[in-house]
C-alpha positions as CSV (number, residue, x, y, z in Angstrom):
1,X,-14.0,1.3,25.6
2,X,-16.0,3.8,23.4
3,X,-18.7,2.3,20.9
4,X,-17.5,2.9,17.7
5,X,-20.3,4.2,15.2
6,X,-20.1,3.9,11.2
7,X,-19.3,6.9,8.8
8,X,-21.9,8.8,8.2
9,X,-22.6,9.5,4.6
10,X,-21.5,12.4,2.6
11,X,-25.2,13.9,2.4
12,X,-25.6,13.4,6.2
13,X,-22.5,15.3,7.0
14,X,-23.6,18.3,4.8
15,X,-27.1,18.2,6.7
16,X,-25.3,18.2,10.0
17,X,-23.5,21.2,9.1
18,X,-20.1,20.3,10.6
19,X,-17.0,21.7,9.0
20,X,-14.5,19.5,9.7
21,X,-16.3,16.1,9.3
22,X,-17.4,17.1,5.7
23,X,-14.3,18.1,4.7
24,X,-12.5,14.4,5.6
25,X,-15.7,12.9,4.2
26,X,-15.0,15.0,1.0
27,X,-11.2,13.5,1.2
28,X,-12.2,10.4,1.5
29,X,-14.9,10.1,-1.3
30,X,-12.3,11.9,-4.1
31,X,-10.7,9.5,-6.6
32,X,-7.3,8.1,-6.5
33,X,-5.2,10.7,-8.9
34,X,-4.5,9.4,-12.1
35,X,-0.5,8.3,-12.9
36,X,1.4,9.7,-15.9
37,X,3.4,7.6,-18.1
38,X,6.4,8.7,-16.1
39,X,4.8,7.6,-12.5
40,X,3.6,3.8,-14.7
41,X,7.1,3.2,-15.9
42,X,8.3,3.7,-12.7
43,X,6.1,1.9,-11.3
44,X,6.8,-1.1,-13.7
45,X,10.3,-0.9,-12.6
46,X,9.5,-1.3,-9.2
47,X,7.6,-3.8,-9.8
48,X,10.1,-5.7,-11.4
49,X,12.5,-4.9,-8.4
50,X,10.0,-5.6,-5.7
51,X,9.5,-9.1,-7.6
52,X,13.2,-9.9,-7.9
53,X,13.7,-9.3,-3.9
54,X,10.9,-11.3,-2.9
55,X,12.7,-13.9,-4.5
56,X,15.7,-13.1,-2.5
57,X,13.8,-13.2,0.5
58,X,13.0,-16.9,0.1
59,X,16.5,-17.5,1.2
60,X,15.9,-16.7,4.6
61,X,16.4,-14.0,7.5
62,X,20.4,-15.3,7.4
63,X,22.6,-16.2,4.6
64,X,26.1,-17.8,5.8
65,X,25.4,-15.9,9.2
66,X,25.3,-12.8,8.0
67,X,22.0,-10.6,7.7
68,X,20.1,-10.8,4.1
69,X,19.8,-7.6,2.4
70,X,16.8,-8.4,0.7
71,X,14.1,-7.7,3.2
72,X,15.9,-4.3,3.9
73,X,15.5,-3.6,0.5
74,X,11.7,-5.2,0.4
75,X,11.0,-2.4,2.9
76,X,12.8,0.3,0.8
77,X,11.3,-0.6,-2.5
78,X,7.8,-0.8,-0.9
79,X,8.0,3.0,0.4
80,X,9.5,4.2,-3.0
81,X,6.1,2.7,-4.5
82,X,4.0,4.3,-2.3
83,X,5.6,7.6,-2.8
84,X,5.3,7.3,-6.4
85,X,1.7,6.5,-6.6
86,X,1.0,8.8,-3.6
87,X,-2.2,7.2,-2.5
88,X,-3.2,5.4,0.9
89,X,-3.0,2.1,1.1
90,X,-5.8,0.6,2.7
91,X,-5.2,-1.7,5.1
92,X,-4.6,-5.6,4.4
93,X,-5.3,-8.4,7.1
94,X,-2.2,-10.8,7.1
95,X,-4.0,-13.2,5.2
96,X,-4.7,-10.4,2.8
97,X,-0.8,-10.0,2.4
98,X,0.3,-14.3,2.1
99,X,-2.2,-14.1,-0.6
100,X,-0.5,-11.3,-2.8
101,X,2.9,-12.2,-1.9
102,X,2.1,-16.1,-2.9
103,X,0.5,-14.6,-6.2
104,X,3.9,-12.8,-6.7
105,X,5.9,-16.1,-6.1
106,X,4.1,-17.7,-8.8
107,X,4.2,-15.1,-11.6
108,X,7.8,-15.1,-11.3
């Protein structure tokens, strides 16, 4: 395999001259957008939701043979969060992901 290099910086890119590098270094140096009250109540309902399934999902994958709708929803509920925010998430290592679901467990 190719050797991967590290991103050059945004005053790098601009000395290099090349279009289409500076403009994803440009995307990817601009803040997240900021949320309306709208988007943060929203988001506090999903919240709540996404709380209230994880605690369904304790149950297990099966409940009296039958599938359990809560990680269905889990998955549902997630991508409705990210739409509302409408930012990338960056992405978590799986111990990254125990860690935020155990601090969920506990808060609730």
């Amino acid at each position: 395999m190719g050797k991967m290099s590290e991103k050059k910086s945004l005053s790098d890119l601009e000395l290099s001259g090349n279009a289409s590098n500076l403009n994803r270094a440009k995307k990817r140096e601009l803040p997240p957008a900021a949320l309306d009250e709208g988007q943060k109540s929203e988001l506090a309902r999903l919240d709540d939701l996404i709380a209230k399934t994880m605690k369904a999902c304790h149950y297990g994958q099966t409940i009296g043979g039958k599938r359990n709708p809560a990680f269905g929803n889990l998955s549902t509920l997630m991508k409705l969060r990210k739409l509302v925010t409408n930012t990338k998430t960056p992405k978590k290592s799986g111990e990254d992901l125990l860690k935020e679901a155990e601090e969920l467990f506990k808060v609730n």
